[in-house]
Residue, then its C-alpha position, 0 to 999 in steps of 0.5 A: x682385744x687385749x690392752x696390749x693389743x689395743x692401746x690407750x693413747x696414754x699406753x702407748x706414750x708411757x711404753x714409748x717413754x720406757x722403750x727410749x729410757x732402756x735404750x739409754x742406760x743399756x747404751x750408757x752402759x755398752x759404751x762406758x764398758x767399751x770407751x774404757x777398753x778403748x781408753x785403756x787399749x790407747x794409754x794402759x794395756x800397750x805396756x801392761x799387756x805388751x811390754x816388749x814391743x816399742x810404744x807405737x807398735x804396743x798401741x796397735x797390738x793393743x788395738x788390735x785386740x779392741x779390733x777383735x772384739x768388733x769382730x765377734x759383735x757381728x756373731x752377737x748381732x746375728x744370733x742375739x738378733x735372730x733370738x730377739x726376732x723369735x723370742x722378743x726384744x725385752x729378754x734378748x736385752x736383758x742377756x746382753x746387758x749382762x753378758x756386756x757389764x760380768x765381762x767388762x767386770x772381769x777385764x778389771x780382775x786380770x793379771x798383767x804380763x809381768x803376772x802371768x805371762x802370755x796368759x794375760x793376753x789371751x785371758x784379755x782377749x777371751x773377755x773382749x770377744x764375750x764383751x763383743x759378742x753380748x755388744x752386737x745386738x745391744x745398741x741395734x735392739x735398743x734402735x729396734x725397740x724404739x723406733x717399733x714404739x714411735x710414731x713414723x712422725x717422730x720417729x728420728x727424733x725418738x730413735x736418736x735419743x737412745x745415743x744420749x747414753x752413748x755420749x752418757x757412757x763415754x763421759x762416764x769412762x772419760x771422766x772417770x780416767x780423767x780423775x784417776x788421772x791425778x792418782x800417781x802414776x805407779x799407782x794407777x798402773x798398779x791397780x787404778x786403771x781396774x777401778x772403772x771396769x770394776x765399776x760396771x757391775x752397778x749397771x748391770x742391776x740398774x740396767x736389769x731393772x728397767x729393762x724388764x719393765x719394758x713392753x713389747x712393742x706393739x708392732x711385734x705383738x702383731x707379729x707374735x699373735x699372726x704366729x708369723x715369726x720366721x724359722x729363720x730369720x737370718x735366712x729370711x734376711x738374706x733370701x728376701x733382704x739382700x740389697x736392704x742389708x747391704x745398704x744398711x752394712x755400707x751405710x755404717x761405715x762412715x759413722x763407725x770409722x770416725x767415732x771409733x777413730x776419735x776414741x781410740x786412735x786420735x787419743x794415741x795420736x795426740x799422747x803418743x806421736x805428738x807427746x801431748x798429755x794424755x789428759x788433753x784428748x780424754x778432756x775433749x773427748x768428754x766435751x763432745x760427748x756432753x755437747x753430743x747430748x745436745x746434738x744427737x736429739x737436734x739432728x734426729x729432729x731435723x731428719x723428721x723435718x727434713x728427711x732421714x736419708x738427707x740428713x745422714x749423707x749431710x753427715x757423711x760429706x761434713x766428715x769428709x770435709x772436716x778430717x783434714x782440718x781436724x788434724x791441722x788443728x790437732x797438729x797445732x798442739x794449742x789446748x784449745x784448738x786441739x779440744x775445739x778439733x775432736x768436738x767439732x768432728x765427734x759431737x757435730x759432723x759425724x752426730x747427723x748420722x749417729x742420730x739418724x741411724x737407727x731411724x733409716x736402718x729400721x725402715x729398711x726391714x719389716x717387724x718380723x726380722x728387723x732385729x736380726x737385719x738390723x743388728x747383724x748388718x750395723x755389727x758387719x759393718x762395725x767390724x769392718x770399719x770400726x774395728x779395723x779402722x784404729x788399726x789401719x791407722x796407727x799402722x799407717x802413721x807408723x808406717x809414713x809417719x804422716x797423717x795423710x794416709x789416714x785422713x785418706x782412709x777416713x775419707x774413703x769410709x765417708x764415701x761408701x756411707x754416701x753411696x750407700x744412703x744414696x742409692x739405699x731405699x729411704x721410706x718404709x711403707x706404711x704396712x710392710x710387714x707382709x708376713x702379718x697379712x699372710x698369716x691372717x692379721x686383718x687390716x682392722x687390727x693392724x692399723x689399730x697398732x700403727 
């Protein structure tokens, strides 16, 4: 056997280091292009984009537009999972990298309403759909990636570390708003608010870099040397899958609705609707994601302890718990109270489940289509509670003028994740991947790559 097929103890920690440092800067990079869309959506494009409508309405068409971007992830997550599953993890990573950072890049050099009319839009939209697409499968391959590199021991501890470039890429974008926050206005409308996405073309080299030092995990090697990858993996998913990738799609939900919620929505809701300044929510939303830094390893080590599937529901009942007190608490207007109420929410109660994710999802299918099961249900989920969510909610608070229809919704996605996790298998088997045993793989050799 190769070194590849057998590692040395000293092999495998470094190629587990190098898996969970790709997954942190190809996330970092996912949500810094997408916190700045969403950003932008909340407090830029509702005038630059849709300067007709009043400025709620403006917000929800301007969402609406972040909405359809999560859409098209779902498309990224089947076919970029379908070719990971076929031609490996690291050079599906590598093109979504890309795709994401050229069309963020390019949402920078767009011409405004005023400029091109109608245009503007719709150019907008093509390039949030491209920056969706190459988005479906980057944070589902990096939970892919990492968890086939852990040990099943660590394995919620490992694969939580990957959301340290969430937070890491939300406090880029956030911080980067923050400071052209001191630009003056007319300035920041006319070209300011271009500079971050321009930005992103500095992830892309450094992303590239790293990514392609990365190696096949060896559990996929197993795969690729039984020949047992499948002609079709989307189909083999749902032949062999059906309730894992339901489950898996549900138990999104919570997870999705509230983060995205907090990024886009509640940041409308506190500039918009209460009048507050809109540095106050992009202030908070950078303090929780520096807290989260410190809760997505906390929450990924307690699921090792504890029990994945416990600690992810755990999370879904302290959101449902806590919505109604994190308006109250934004409603009283009081800086700290305000900053106090989108960290509590974003870095705490919905962490357990960001951390855990990607350790309860990859125990739900074996090697040979992880990828393609992973990603498309995590996207269809996204899409329909992370995407719709913001817009759902802004129309709800323009509609009844009221928080509670959307403290109500909130709720309602929490509920799904709990009955989902719930009734879900928790525990992958040691030796799943029956497909490698079919093709011949002996035992021997198998329980040299566990």
């Amino acid at each position: 056997m190769s070194n590849i097929m057998t590692p040395t103890p000293e092999q495998r920690a470094k190629w587990v280091r190098r898996a969970i440092f790709a997954g942190v800067i190809g996330t970092t990079i996912e949500w810094y292009d997408f916190v700045l869309f969403g950003t932008a959506s909340a407090l830029v494009f509702n005038t630059l984009f849709f300067p007709k409508f009043d400025p709620l309405m403006g917000t929800a068409a301007a969402l609406t537009t972040t909405a359809i971007g999560y859409f098209f992830r779902p498309l990224g997550g089947f076919v970029f999972g379908a070719l990971g599953d076929r031609i490996g993890r690291k050079n599906v990573l590598a093109a979504t990298l890309v795709l994401m950072g050229v069309s963020t890049a390019l949402i920078g050099m767009l011409p405004t309403y005023a400029q091109a009319g109608i245009w503007a839009p719709i150019l907008m939209l093509l390039l949030r759909i491209l920056q969706g697409i190459g988005a479906g499968a980057e944070f589902g391959g990096a939970q892919v990636m990492v968890s086939e590199h852990a040990s099943k021991k660590r394995q919620g501890l490992l694969t939580s570390l990957p959301g340290a470039g969430l937070a890491l890429g939300i406090m880029l974008g956030t911080s980067f708003y923050s400071l052209l926050d001191f630009m003056p206005k007319d300035d920041f409308m006319a070209y300011g608010w271009r500079l971050p996405f321009l930005a992103s073309v500095i992830g892309i080299g450094v992303g590239l870099f790293i990514r392609m030092r990365v190696m096949e995990s060896p559990e996929y090697a197993a795969v690729t040397r039984a020949k047992a990858k499948p002609k079709s993996p989307i189909r083999e998913v749902f032949a062999s899958y059906p309730r894992n990738w339901f489950v898996a799609m549900f138990a999104c939900f919570a997870e999705n609705a509230t983060t995205n919620l907090v990024k886009t929505f509640v940041l409308a809701y506190a500039a918009t609707f209460l009048h507050l300044d809109k540095s106050i929510g992009l202030n908070g939303l950078f303090i929780a994601a520096l807290v989260s830094l410190f809760t997505y390893p906390f929450f990924g080590w307690l699921g090792d302890r504890l029990g994945i599937s416990r600690v992810y529901i755990g999370s879904a009942v302290a959101v449902a718990l806590f919505i109604f007190p994190m308006f109250w608490m934004i409603d009283t207007k009081v800086v700290p109270v305000v900053l106090t109420a989108i960290v509590i929410i974003y870095a705490i109660a919905v962490r357990g489940m960001s951390a855990t994710q990607g350790a309860y999802l990859a125990n739900l299918f074996p090697t040979h289509i992880r990828f393609t099961g992973l990603a498309s249900a995590r996207e269809v989920g996204s899409a329909i509670s992370g995407g719709i969510g913001p817009v759902v909610a802004t129309l709800l608070l323009a509609a009844t003028n009221s928080y509670w229809p959307v403290a109500l919704y909130m709720i309602s996605q929490a509920a799904i994740t709990i009955v989902a996790v719930w009734i879900g298998p928790s525990k992958r088997k040691p030796l799943e991947d029956a497909a490698v045993e079919q093709a011949g793989a002996s035992s021997a050799q198998v329980a040299h790559l566990q």
